[in-house]
C-alpha positions as CSV (number, residue, x, y, z in Angstrom):
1,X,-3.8,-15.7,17.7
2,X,-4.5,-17.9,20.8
3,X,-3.2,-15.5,23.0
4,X,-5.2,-12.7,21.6
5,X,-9.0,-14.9,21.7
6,X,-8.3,-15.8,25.4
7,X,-6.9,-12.1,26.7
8,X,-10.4,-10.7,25.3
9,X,-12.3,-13.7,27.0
10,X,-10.7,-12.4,29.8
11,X,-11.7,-8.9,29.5
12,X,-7.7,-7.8,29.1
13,X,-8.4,-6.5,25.3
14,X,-11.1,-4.5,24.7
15,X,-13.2,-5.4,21.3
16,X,-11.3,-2.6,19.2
17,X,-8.0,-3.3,20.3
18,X,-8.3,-7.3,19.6
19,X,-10.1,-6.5,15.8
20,X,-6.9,-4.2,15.1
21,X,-4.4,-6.5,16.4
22,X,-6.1,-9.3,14.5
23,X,-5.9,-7.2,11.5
24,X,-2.2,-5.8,11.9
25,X,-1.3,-9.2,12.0
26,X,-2.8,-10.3,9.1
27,X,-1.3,-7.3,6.9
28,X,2.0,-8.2,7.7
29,X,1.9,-11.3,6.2
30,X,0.7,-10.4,2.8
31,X,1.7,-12.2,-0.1
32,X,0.6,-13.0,-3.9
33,X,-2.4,-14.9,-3.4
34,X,-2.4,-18.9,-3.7
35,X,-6.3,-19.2,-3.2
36,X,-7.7,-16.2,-5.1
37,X,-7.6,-15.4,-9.1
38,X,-8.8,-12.6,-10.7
39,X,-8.7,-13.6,-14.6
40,X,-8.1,-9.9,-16.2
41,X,-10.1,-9.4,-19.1
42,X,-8.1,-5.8,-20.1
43,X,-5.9,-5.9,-22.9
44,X,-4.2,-2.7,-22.1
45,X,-2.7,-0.8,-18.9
46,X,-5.0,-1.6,-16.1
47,X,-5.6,2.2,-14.5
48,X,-8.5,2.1,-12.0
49,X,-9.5,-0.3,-9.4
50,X,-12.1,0.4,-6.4
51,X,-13.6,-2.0,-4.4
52,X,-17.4,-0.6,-3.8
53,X,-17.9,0.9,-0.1
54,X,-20.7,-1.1,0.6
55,X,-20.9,-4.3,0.2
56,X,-17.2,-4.8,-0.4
57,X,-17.7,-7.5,-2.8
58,X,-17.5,-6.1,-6.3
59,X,-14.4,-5.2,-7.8
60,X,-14.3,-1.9,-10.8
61,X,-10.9,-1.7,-13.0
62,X,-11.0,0.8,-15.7
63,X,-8.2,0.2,-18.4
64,X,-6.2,1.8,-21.4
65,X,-8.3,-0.3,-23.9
66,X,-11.5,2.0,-23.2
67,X,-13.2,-1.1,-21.1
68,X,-14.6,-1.1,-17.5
69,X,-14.9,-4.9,-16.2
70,X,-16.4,-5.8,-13.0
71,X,-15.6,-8.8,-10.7
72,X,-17.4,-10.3,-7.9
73,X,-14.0,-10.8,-5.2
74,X,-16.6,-13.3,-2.5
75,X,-17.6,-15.9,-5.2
76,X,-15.3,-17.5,-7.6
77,X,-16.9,-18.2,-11.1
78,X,-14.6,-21.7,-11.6
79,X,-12.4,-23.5,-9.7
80,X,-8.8,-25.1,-9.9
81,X,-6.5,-27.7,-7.9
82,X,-9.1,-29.5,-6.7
83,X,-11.6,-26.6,-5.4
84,X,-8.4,-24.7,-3.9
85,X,-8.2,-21.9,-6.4
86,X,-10.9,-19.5,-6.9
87,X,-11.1,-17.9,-10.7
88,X,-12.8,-14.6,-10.8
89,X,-14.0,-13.9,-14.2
90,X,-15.5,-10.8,-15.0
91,X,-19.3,-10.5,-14.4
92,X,-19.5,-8.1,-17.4
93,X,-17.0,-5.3,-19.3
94,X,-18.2,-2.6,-21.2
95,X,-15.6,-1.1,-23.9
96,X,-15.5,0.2,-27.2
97,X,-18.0,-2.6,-29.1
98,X,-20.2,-1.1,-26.9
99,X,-22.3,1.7,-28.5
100,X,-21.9,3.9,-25.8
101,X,-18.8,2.9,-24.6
102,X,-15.8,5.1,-24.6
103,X,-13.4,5.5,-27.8
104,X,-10.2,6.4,-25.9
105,X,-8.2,5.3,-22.5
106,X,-10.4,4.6,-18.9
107,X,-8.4,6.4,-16.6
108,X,-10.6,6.6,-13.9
109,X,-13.6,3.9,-12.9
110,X,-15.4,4.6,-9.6
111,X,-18.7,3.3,-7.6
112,X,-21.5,5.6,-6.8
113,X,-20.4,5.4,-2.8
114,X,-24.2,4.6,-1.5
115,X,-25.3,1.6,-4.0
116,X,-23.3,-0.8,-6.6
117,X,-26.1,0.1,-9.0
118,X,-24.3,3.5,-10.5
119,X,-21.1,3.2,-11.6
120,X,-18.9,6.4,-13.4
121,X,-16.1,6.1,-15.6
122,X,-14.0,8.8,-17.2
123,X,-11.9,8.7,-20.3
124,X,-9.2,10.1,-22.4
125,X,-12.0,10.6,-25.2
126,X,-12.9,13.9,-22.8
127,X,-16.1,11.8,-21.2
128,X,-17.5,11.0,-18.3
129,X,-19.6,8.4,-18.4
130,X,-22.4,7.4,-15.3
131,X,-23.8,3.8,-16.1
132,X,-26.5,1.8,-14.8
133,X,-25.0,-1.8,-13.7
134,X,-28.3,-3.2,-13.9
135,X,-28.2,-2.4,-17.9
136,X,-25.2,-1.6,-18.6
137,X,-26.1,1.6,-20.3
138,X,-25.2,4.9,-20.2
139,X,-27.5,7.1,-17.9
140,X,-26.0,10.2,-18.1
141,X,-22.5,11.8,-20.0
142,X,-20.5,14.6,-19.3
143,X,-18.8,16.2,-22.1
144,X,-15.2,18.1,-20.7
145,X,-12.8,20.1,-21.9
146,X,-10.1,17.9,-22.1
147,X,-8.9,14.2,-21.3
148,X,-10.0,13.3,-18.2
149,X,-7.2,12.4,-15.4
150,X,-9.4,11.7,-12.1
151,X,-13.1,11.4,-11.0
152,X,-14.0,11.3,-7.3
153,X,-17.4,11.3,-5.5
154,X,-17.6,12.3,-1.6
155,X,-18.3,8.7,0.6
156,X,-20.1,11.3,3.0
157,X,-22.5,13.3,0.8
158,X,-25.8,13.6,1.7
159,X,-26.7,17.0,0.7
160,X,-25.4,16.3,-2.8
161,X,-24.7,14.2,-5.7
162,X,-21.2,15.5,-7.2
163,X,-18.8,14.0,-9.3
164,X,-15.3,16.1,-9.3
165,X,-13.5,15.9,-12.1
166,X,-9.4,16.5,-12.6
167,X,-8.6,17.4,-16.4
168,X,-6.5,18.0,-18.8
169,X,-8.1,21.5,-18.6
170,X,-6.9,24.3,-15.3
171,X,-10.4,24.0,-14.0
172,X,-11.6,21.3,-11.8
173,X,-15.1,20.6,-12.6
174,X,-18.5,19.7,-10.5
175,X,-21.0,17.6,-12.6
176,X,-24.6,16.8,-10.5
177,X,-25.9,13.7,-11.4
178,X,-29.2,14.8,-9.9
179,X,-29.5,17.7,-12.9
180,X,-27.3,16.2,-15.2
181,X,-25.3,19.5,-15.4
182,X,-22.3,21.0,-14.3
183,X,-22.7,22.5,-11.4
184,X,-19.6,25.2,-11.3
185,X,-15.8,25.1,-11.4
186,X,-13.4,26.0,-9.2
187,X,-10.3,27.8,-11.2
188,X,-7.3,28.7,-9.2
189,X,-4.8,25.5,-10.6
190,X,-1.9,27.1,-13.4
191,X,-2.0,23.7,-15.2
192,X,-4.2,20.5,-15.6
193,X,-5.1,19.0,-12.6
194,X,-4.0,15.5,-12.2
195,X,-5.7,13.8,-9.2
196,X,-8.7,14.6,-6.9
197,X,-10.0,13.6,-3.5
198,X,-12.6,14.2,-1.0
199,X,-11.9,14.6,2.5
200,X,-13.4,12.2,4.7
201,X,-14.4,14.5,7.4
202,X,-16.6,16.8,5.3
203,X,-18.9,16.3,2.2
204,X,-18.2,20.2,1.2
205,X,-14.5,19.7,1.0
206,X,-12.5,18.4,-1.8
207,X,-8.6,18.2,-2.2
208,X,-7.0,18.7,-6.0
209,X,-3.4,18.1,-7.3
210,X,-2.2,20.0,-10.2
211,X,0.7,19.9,-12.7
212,X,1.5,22.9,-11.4
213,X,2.8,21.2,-8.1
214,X,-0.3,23.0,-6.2
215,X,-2.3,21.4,-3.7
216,X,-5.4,23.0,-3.1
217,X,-8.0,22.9,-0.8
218,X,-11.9,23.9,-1.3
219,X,-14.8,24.5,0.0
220,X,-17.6,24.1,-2.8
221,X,-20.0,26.2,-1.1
222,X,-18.2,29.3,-1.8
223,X,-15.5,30.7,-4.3
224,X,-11.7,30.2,-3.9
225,X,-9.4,27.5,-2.8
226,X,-9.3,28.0,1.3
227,X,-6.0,26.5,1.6
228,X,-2.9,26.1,-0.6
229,X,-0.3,23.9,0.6
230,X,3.7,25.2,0.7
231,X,6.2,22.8,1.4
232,X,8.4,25.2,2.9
233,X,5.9,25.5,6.1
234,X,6.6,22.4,7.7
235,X,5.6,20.8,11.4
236,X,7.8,18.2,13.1
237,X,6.1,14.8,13.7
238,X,2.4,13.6,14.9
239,X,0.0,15.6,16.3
240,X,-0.6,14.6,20.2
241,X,-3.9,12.3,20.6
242,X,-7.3,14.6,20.9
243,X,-7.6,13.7,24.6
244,X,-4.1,14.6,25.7
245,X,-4.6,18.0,23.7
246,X,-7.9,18.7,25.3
247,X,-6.4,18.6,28.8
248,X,-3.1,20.8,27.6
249,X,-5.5,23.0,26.1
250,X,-8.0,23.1,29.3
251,X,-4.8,23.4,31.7
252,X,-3.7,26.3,29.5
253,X,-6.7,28.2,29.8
254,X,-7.4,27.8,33.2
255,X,-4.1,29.4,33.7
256,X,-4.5,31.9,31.3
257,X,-8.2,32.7,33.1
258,X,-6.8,33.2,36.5
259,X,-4.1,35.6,35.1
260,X,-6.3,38.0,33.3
261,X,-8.6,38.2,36.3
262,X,-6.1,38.9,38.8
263,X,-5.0,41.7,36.2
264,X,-7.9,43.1,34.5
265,X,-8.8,45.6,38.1
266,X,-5.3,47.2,37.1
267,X,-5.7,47.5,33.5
268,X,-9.3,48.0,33.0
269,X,-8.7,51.7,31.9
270,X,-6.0,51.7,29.6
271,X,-7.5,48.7,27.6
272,X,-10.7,50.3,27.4
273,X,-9.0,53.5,25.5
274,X,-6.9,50.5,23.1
275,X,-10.1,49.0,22.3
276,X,-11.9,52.2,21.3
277,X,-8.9,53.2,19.7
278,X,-8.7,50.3,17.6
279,X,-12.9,50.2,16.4
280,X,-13.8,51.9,13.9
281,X,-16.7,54.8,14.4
282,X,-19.2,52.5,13.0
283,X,-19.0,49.8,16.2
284,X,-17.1,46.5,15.8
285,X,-16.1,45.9,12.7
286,X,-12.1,46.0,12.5
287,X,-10.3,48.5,10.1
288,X,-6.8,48.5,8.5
289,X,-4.3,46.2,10.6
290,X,-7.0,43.1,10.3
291,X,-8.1,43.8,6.6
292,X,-5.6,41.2,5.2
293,X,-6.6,39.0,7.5
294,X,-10.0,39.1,6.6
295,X,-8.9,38.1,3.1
296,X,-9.4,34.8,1.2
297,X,-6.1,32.7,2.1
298,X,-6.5,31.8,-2.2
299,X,-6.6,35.4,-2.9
300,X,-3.5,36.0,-1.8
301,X,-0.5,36.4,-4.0
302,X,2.2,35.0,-1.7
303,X,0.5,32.0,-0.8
304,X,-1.5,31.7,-4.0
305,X,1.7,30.6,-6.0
306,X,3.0,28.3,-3.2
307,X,4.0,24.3,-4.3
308,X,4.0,21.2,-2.4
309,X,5.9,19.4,-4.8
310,X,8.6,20.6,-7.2
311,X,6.8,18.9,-10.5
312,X,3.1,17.6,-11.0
313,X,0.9,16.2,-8.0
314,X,0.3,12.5,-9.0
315,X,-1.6,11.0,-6.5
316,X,-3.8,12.1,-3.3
317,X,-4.9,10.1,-0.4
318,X,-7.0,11.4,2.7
319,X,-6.5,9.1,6.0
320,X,-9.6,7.7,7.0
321,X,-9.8,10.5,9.7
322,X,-9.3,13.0,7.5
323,X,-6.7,14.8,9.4
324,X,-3.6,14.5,7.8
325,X,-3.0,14.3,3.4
326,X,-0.9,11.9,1.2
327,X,0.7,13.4,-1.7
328,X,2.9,11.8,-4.2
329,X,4.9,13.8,-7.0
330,X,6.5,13.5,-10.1
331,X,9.9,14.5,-8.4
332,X,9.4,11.3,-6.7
333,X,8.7,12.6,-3.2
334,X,5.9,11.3,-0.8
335,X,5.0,14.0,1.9
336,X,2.7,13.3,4.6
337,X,0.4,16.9,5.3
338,X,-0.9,17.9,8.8
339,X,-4.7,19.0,7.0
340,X,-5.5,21.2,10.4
341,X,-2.4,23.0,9.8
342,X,-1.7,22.8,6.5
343,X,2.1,22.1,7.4
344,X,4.1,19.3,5.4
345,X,5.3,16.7,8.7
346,X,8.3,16.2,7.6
347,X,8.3,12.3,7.7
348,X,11.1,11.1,5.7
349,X,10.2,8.8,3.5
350,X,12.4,6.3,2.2
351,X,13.9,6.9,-1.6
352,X,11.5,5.4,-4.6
353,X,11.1,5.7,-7.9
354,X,7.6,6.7,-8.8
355,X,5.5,7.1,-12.4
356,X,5.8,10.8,-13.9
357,X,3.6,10.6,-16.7
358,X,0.2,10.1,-15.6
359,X,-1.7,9.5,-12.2
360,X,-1.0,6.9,-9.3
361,X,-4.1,5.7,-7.3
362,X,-2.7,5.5,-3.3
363,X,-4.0,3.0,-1.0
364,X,-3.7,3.5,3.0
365,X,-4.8,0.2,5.6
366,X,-6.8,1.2,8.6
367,X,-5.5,2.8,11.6
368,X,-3.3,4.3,9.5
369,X,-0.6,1.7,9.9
370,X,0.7,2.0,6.4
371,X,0.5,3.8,3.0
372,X,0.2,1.7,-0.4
373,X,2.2,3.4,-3.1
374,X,3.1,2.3,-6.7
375,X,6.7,2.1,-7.2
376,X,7.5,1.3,-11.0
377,X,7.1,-2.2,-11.0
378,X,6.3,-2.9,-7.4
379,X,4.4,-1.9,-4.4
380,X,5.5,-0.9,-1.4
381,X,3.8,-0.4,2.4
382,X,5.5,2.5,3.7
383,X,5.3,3.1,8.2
384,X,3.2,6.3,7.8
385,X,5.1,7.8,10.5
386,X,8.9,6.8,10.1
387,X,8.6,6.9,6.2
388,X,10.4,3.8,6.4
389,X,9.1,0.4,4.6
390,X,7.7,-2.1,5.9
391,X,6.7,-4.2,2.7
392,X,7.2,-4.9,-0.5
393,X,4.9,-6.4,-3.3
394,X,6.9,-7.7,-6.4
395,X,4.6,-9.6,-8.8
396,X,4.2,-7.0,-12.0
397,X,6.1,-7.3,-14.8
398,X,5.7,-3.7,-16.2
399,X,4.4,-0.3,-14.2
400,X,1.7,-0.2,-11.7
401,X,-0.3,2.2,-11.6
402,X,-3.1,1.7,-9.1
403,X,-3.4,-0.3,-5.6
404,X,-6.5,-0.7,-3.8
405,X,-6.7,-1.9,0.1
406,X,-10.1,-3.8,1.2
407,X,-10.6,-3.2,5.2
408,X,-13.3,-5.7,5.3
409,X,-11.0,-8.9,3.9
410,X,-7.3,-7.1,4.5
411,X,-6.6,-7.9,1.2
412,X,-4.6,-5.8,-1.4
413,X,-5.5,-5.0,-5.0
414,X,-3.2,-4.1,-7.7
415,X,-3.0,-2.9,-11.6
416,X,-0.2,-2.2,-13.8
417,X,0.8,-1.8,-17.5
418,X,0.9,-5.6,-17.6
419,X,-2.9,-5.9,-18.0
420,X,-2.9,-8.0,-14.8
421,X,-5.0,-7.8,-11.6
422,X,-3.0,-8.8,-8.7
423,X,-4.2,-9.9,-5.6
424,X,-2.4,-9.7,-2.2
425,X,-4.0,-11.6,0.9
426,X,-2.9,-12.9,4.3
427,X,-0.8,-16.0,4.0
428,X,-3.4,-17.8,6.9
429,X,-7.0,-16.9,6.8
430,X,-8.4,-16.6,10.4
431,X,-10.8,-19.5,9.7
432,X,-7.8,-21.4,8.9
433,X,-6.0,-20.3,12.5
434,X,-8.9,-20.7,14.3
435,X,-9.6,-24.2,12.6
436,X,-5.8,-25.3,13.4
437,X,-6.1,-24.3,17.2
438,X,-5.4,-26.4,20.0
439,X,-7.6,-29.8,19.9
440,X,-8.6,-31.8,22.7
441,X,-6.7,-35.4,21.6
442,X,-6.2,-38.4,23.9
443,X,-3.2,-39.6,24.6
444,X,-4.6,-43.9,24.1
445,X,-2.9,-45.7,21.3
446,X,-5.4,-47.3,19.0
């Protein structure tokens, strides 16, 4: 830690590269948390947690007993062992003695990503619910088709207030909250769809998972999945950093450049016969060799039908880049997706044992050092790149279902069939390592 202060005093670190290493540390030595409490409220299967993006203090679960609790994670409501433990009681639950709570399962409980004062829930009762945490009321309900699997809202919108919604039901739909109405579907999935995600590169694109095994890709500006993901199309490894691919790519050209020129004197003629040869009378628009090109990639059969996993997607998570995918599946298989490409990377990663019956909520720390993924009764951190683990959280008695990393404290939040919410923090605060740093002590005996 020492070493890390007094290379940045000295200008050897730069600010970025001493906040990460700080951090890195710290997520290495996660354990179950001797300082923090969070007193769980639930009395069934704890399916939902979400830290909200702004102020990253209050903490959303959603549970199997129809109730949504919030917790504030910065202040502690009591205190044990002398002021060393910190009790987090809920600041409020909503569930079914609630006249507008829901009747059925919470399987999904998310913040509105710009303020902590909307809050959306969605249910097994075929619900979703949008309350006002001021009130505690409902402010608006969506009524779907079927029980509702997954609810998501883009961290990047700004154009648009849209809640996506996985179901029960082969459509994924849109609801506005600014209109209170659906604002279209997007059909394409064989089966219900299980678990959705926006990318976190652009506000028009959202990722879906579907019983099918499908991964889809769309654009909700126009009609059709973009992309479908096969996991027979595979890339090996990484992607090179942008900077060393901008030179290969500027080295390539300027190549390429200089060898056209020196023969485009020679071949001028003949290729000015192929390319009127190849237009069609009317001027530029290609004809038959580039027409299936031109088609929608979703409207094609052979890639329309393609899988990423061999049973039902259960969980989704975009890196904080938004260039590469998470997927986990009920044939107990994590595969790491290159988005650019669409090709699986073929990171191996290590055997588990993961949940087939309903959806698992993924968890990824920053830099993306390590994925978060709910394996039976534990949790384990898996090297993004190897595949291979690096940590392992055993604290649940039954299933987990849901893991939630905070960037701002480093901390990790879990919930399982237990009705407990775990919490997972750095064995040393940096208070605490700063605080126990060398003193400046004489060496006189009193």
């Amino acid at each position: 830690m020492w070493r890390e202060i007094g290379d940045r005093e000295a200008g050897k670190l730069r600010p970025n590269s001493f906040s990460n290493r700080i951090k890195s540390n710290r997520i290495q030595t996660l354990q179950l948390s001797n300082r923090k409490d969070i007193v769980s409220p639930h009395r069934g299967s704890v399916n939902s947690l979400q830290v909200d993006l702004t102020e990253g203090r209050y903490l959303l679960s959603g549970a199997s007993d129809a109730s949504a609790a919030v917790f504030d994670i910065q202040h502690g409501t009591d205190y044990e062992g002398g002021g060393v433990i910190r009790k987090h009681k809920c600041l409020f639950m909503v569930d079914k003695q609630h006249e507008q709570g829901h009747k059925y399962a919470v399987s999904s409980a998310i913040w509105y990503p710009v303020d902590t004062g909307l809050f959306v829930t969605g249910s097994y009762d075929h619900h979703i619910n949008v309350w006002d945490t001021n009130t505690t009321q409902v402010v608006m309900d969506f009524k779907m088709p079927g029980k509702v699997y997954r609810t998501a809202m883009s961290p990047l919108a700004t154009s648009h207030m849209l809640i996506a919604a996985g179901t029960e039901d082969v459509q994924v739909r849109l609801c506005d909250i600014a209109s209170g109405a659906f604002a279209h579907t997007l059909s394409g999935h064989r089966d219900g769809v299980m678990t959705v995600e926006w990318s976190t590169s652009s506000e028009w694109v959202l990722v879906t998972g579907g019983c099918d095994g499908a991964i889809r890709f769309w654009d909700i500006r126009r009609a059709g999945c973009f992309l479908v993901l096969d996991q027979s199309q595979s890339q090996l490894g990484r992607r090179p950093p942008i900077l060393k691919r901008s030179a290969t790519i500027k080295g390539s050209t300027a190549k390429s450049l200089s060898a056209s020129q020196s023969s485009f004197a020679k071949a001028r003629t003949p290729q000015t016969k192929l390319m009127n040869a190849k237009q069609s009378p009317v001027g530029k628009i290609p004809v038959k060799g580039s027409l299936k090109q031109r088609l929608h990639p979703g409207m094609l059969s052979s890639q329309d039908r393609a899988t990423a996993h061999y049973g039902a997607v259960t969980g989704l998570k975009v890196t904080e880049d938004g260039m590469y995918l998470l997927s986990a599946g009920s044939d107990s298989r994590l595969r790491l997706w290159d988005v650019e490409s669409g090709c699986n990377t073929l990171v191996n990663f290590e055997t588990v044992r993961l949940q087939t019956s309903k959806p698992i909520q993924l968890a990824t720390s920053q830099n993306l050092a390590l994925v978060f993924v709910p394996c039976m009764t534990a949790v384990k951190a898996f090297n993004m790149w190897s595949g291979k683990t690096s940590l392992t959280f055993r604290g649940h008695y039954e299933h987990v279902n849901c893991c939630w990393f905070s960037l701002q404290d480093q901390e990790l939040y879990t919930g399982g069939n237990d009705r407990q919410i775990l919490v997972w923090s750095p064995s040393r605060s940096v208070s605490d390592e700063v605080d126990e740093g060398p003193k400046d002590e004489d060496n006189w005996s009193d």
